[in-house]
C-alpha positions as CSV (number, residue, x, y, z in Angstrom):
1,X,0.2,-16.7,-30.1
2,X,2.0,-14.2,-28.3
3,X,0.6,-13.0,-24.7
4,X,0.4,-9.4,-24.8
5,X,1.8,-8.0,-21.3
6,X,0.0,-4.7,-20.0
7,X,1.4,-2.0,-17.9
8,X,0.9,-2.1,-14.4
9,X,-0.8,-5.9,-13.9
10,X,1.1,-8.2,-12.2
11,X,2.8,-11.1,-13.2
12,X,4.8,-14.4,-12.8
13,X,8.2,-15.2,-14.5
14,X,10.1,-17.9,-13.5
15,X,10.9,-17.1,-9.8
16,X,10.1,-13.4,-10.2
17,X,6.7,-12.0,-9.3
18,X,5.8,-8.2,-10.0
19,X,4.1,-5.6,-12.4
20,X,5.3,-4.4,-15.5
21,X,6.8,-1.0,-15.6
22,X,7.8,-0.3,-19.4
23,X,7.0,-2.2,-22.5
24,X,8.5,-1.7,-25.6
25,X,8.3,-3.7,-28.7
26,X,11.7,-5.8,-27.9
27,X,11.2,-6.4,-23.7
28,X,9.6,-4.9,-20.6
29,X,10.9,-4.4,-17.5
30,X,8.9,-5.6,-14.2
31,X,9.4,-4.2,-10.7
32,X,9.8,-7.4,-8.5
33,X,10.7,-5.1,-5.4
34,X,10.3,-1.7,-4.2
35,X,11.7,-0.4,-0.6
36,X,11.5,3.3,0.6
37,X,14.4,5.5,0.4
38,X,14.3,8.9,1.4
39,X,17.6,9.7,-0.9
40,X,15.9,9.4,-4.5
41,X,13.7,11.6,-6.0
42,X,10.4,9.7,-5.7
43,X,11.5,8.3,-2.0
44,X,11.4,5.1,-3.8
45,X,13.8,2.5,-4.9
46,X,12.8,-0.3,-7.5
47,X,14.8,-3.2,-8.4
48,X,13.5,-4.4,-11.7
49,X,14.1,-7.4,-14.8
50,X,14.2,-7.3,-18.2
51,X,12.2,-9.7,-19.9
52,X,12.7,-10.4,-23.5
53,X,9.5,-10.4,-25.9
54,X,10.9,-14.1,-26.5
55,X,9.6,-14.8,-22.9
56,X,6.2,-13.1,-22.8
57,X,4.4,-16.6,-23.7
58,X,6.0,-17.8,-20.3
59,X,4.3,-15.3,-18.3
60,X,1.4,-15.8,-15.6
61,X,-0.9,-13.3,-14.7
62,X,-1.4,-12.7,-11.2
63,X,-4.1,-11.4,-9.4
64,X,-3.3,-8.1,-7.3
65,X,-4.3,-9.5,-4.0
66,X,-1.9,-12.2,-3.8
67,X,0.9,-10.1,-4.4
68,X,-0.3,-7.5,-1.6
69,X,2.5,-8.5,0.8
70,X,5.1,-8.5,-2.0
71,X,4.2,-4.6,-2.1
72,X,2.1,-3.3,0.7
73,X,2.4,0.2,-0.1
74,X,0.4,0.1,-2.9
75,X,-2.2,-0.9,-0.5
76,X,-3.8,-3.1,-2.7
77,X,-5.8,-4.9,0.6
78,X,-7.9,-1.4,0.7
């Protein structure tokens, strides 16, 4: 059975940990790392992966608080 991903909880991939940003029917996309930026439009810069619906299955969810270093300025530890 397939895992069903859901937007905005965090997950393992292989060597990648992060959240899901988009899902569509063939992939989603999961920010692994963010880093401020004054020079885009949301003073943020994301670095995402694709990860094919094929791939899903291989996915471990994640528990917010242990990524809280991976992305302190979601202040998660609040």
């Amino acid at each position: 059975m397939e895992q069903k991903v859901k937007l905005f909880h965090f997950y393992r991939h292989k060597s990648d940990l992060g959240y899901i940003a988009f899902i569509c029917k063939d992939y989603c996309t999961m920010v692994v790392r963010e880093e401020e930026d004054k020079e885009t439009i949301n003073g943020v810069r994301q670095t995402k992966v694709i990860i094919n619906r094929s791939e899903w299955n291989f996915m471990e969810s994640v528990k917010k608080e242990e990524v809280a270093d991976v992305f302190p300025h979601l202040k998660i530890k609040e």
